[in-house]
C-alpha positions in Angstrom: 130.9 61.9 93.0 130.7 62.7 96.8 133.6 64.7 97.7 135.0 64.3 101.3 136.9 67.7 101.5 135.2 70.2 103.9 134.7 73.8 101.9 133.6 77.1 102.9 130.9 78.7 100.8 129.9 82.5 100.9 126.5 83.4 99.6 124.5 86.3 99.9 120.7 86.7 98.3 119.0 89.9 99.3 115.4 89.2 98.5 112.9 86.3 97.5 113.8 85.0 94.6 117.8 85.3 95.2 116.7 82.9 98.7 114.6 80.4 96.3 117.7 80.1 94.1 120.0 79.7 96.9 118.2 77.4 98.8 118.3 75.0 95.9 122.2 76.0 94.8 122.5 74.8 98.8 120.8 71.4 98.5 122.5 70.5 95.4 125.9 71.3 96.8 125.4 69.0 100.1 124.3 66.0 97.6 128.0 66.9 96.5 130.4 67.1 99.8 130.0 65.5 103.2 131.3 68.4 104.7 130.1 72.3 103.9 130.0 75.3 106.0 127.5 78.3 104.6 128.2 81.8 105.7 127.0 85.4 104.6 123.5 86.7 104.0 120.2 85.1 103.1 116.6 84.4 103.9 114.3 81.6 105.2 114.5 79.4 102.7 118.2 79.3 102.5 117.8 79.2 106.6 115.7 75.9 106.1 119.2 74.5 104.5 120.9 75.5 107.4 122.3 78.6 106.7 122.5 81.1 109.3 122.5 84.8 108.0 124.9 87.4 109.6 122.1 89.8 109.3 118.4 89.6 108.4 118.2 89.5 104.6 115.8 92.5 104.3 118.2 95.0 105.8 119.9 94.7 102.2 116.0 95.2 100.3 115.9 98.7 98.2 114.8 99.2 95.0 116.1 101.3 92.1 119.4 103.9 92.3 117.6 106.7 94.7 116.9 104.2 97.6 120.5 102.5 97.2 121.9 106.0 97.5 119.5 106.9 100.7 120.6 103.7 102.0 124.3 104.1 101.3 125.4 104.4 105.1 123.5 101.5 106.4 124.3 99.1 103.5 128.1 100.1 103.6 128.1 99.0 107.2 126.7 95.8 106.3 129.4 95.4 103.4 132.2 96.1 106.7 130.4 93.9 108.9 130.2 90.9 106.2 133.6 91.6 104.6 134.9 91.3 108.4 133.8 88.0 108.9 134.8 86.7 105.4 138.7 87.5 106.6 138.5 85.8 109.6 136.9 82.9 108.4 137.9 83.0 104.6 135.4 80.8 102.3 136.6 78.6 99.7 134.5 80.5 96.7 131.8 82.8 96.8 128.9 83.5 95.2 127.1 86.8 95.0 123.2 86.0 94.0 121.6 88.6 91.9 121.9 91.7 94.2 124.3 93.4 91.8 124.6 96.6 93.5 126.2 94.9 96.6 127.6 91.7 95.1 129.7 93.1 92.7 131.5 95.3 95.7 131.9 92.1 97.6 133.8 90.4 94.4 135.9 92.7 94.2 137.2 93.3 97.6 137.5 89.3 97.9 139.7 88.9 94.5 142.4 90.9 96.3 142.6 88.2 99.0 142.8 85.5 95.9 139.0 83.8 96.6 137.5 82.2 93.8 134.0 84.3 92.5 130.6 83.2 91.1 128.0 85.7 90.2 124.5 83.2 89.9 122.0 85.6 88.1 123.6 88.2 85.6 123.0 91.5 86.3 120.9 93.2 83.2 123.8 94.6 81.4 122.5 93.3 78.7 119.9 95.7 79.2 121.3 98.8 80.5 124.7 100.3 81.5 126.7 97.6 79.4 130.1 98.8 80.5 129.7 96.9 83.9 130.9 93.6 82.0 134.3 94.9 81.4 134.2 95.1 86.0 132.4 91.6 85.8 135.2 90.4 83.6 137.8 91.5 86.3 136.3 90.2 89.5 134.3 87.5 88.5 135.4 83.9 87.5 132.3 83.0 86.5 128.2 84.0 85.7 126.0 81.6 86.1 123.0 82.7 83.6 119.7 81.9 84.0 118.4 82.9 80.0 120.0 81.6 76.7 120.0 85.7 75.5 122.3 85.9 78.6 125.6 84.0 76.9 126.2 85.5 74.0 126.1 88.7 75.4 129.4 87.8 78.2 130.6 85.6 74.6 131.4 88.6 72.7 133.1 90.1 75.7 134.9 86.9 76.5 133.8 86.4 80.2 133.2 83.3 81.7 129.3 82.6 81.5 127.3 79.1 81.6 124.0 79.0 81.3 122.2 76.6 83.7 118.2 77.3 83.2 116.6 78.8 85.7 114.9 76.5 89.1 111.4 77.4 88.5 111.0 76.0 85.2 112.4 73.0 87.1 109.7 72.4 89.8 106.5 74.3 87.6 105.0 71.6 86.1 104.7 71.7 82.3 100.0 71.8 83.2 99.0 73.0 86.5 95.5 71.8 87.1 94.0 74.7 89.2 90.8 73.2 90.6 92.2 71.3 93.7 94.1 75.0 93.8 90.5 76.7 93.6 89.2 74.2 96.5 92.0 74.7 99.1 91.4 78.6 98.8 87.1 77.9 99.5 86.2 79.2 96.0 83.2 78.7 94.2 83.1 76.8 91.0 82.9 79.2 88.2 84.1 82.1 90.4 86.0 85.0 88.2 89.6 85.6 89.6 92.3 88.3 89.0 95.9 87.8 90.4 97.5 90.9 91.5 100.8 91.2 92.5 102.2 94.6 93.2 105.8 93.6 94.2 107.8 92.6 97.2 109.3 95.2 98.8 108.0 98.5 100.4 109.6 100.5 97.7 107.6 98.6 94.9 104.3 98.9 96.7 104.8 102.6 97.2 104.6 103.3 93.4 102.5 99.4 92.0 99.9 99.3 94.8 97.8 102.9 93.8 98.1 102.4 90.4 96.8 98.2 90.3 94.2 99.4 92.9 93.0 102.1 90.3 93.3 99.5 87.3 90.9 97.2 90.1 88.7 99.9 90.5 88.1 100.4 86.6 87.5 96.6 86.1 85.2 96.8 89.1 82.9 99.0 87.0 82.1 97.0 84.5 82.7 93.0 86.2 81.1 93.4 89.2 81.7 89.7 90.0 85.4 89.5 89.8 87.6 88.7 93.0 91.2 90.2 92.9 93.1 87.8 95.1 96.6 90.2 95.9 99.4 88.2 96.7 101.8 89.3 99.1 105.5 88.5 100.3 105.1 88.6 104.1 103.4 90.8 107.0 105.3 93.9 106.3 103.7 94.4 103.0 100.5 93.1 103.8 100.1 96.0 106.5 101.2 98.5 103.8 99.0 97.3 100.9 96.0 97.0 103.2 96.4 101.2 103.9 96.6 101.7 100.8 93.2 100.1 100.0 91.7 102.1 103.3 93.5 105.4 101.8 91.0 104.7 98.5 88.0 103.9 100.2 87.1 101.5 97.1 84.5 98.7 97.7 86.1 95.7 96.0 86.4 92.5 96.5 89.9 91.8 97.5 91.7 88.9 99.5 94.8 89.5 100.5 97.1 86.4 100.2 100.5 86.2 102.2 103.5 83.7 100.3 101.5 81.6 98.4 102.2 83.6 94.8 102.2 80.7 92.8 98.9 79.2 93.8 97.0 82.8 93.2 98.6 82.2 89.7 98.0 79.4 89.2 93.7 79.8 89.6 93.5 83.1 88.0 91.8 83.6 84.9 94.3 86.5 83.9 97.7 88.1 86.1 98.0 91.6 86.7 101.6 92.4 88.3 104.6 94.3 88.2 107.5 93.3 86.2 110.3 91.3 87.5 110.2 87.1 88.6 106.9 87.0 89.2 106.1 87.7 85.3 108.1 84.2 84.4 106.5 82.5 86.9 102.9 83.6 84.9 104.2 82.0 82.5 105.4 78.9 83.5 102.2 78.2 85.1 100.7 79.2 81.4 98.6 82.0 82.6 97.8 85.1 80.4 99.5 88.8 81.8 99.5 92.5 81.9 103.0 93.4 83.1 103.5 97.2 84.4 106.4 98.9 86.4 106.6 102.1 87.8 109.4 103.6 90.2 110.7 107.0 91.0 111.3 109.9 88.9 115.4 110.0 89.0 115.4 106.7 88.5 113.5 106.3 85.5 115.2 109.7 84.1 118.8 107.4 84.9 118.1 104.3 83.2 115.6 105.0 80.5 118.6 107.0 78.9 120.7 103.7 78.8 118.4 100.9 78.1 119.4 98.6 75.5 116.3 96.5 75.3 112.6 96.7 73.7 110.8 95.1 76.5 110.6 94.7 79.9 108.5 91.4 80.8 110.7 88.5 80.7 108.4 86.2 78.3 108.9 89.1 75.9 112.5 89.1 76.3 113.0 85.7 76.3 110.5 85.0 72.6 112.3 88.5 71.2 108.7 90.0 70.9 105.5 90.9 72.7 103.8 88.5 73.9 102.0 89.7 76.8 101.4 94.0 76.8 103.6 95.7 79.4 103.4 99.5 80.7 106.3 101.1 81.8 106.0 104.2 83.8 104.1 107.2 82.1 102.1 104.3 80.0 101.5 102.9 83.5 98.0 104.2 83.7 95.3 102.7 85.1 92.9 103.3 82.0 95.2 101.8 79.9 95.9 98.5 81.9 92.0 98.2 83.0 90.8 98.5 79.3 93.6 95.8 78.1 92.3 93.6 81.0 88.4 94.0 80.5 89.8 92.8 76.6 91.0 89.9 78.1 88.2 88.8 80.2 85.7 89.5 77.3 87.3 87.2 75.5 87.8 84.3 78.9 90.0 81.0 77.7 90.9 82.5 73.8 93.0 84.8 75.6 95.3 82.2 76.8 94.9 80.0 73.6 97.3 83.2 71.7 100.2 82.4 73.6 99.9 78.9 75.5 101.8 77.3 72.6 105.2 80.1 72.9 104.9 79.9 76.8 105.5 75.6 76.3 108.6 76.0 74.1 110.4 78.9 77.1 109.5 76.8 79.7 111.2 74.0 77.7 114.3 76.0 77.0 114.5 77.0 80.8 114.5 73.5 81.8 117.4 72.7 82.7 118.0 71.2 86.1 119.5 74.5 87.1 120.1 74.0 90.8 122.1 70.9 89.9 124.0 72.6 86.8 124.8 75.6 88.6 126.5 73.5 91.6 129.0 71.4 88.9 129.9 74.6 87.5 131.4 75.7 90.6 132.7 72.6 91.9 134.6 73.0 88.5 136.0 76.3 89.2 136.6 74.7 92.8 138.9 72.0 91.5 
């Protein structure tokens, strides 16, 4: 159906992978209406749909509970400035991706004036701090999940939920074949290749980039051969990460990547990053991992009293067991992740051969045609 009515929708996505889903909520919602106006926050990708972002979608980038506190001021006046704007030009529904820090504030000033709320992404109360979904339950009409775990969860609380899949498992193909991958990067047949992603945002680097050029280091010593291609998000981190290889003074043999994640995936023989999107995107593209996280003190201390889960990779979460190792913070050491990753280069293609099978059958469940389902759920809620 193509619906003549001209909407308003408010969206806000405060870092990569909140743009990529947006961007594709976006284009399945103009296959739907001849007439929709976009406002709120978001990045380039979302900008490419034709949304134009009341400020730059960085501003809103902080990671874990000390930065959102040291960054309380400047992210309040964001909320005033974008609240502002949403009562002079009031959208039809709006839909807080991910971000749940910020979001959530934004539902719940917007119930009062009787707009319609979406929340695409869950926030990980299923994994820590579980009394948020008693607030979700009052300022949300509806979470859009992206993981079959997700549902039952918001079931037994009786919120609103749908699960629509999640985009990437959408456009990854089921077999990537990496060689035309390996020939647009110039690299020699047979050539050894680690993917390293350290995170990004400044905060992630500060913690992931010294310890996965340590775990490089290691490898270095006994694969001499080995190229770590290091993907990053954009310029900013590039600069950041490359001082942090001049503050170590290590001779490796690093290229530095900007945006093109997937593809440095894609032709490794194994995927050293931090935890978050990037580890489902591994595997969808069927590559073995080792998954760490690190991040500041308080932080840890906070949420390590409340977690609720076993893992922290999402292929382990979503199979209920390990299948790829993770290291979380003081098992984040380089010896540990180096020695797990020399295992897996000892023993090339077999590694891969473990899991291949169980990384099929997610990607299976996860394909759903998410951008599409997530845009009939809330031109239900719209009707």
């Amino acid at each position: 159906m193509f619906y003549q009515k001209k909407i308003k929708i408010g969206l806000v996505a405060a870092e990569m992978s909140g743009d990529f889903l947006g961007a594709g909520l976006m284009s399945a919602l103009k296959k739907q209406y001849k007439s929709i106006e976009f406002l709120g926050i978001g990045g380039p990708k979302m900008a490419e749909e034709g949304f134009h972002s009341l400020v730059p979608m960085e501003e809103l980038s902080v990671m874990g509970i000390t930065e959102v506190f040291l960054k309380y001021l400047k992210l309040n006046k964001i909320k005033r400035k974008l609240l502002l704007e949403f009562k002079r030009n009031p959208p039809d529904i709006f839909i807080g991706i991910d971000y749940p820090y910020f979001n959530l504030i934004i539902h719940t000033s917007l119930k009062k004036y009787g707009i319609k709320t979406v929340q695409y992404v869950s926030p990980k109360i299923w994994a820590w701090r579980q009394n948020r979904v008693f607030k979700i339950k009052r300022v949300v009409d509806l979470v859009l999940t992206l993981f079959p775990f997700e549902n039952a969860f918001y079931d037994k609380h009786n919120v609103p939920a749908k699960f629509v899949g999640h985009p990437l498992a959408d456009c990854i193909p089921m077999h990537v074949d990496s060689a035309p991958i390996k020939k647009s990067f110039g690299l020699v047949a047979g050539e050894r290749i680690i993917a390293i992603l350290p995170g990004s945002r400044l905060g992630e680097l500060k913690y992931m980039a010294p310890l996965f050029l340590d775990v490089m280091n290691k490898i270095n010593s006994d694969y001499k051969g080995i190229c770590f291609m290091v993907a990053v998000s954009n310029q900013l981190i590039r600069e950041a990460f490359e001082a942090q290889v001049k503050a170590k003074g290590f001779q490796l043999n690093i290229r530095v990547i900007d945006g093109n994640a997937q593809k440095v995936m894609a032709l490794s023989e194994l995927v050293i990053l931090k935890s978050g999107t990037a580890t489902l995107e591994a595997m969808l593209l069927k590559r073995p991992m080792i998954v760490a996280y690190k991040h500041s003190f308080i932080s840890h201390a906070i949420i390590a009293r409340q977690l609720k889960v076993p893992y922290i990779a999402l292929p382990n979460l979503l199979a209920n067991k390990r299948l790829v190792p993770e290291f979380l913070q003081s098992d984040a050491k380089a010896t540990h992740i180096a020695s797990m990753a020399i295992a897996f280069l000892d023993r090339g293609e077999a590694s891969l051969n473990d899991i291949k099978d169980q990384f099929e059958t997610i990607h299976y469940q996860l394909r759903k045609n998410a951008s599409e389902s997530a845009a009939n759920a809330i031109l239900e809620i719209l009707d």
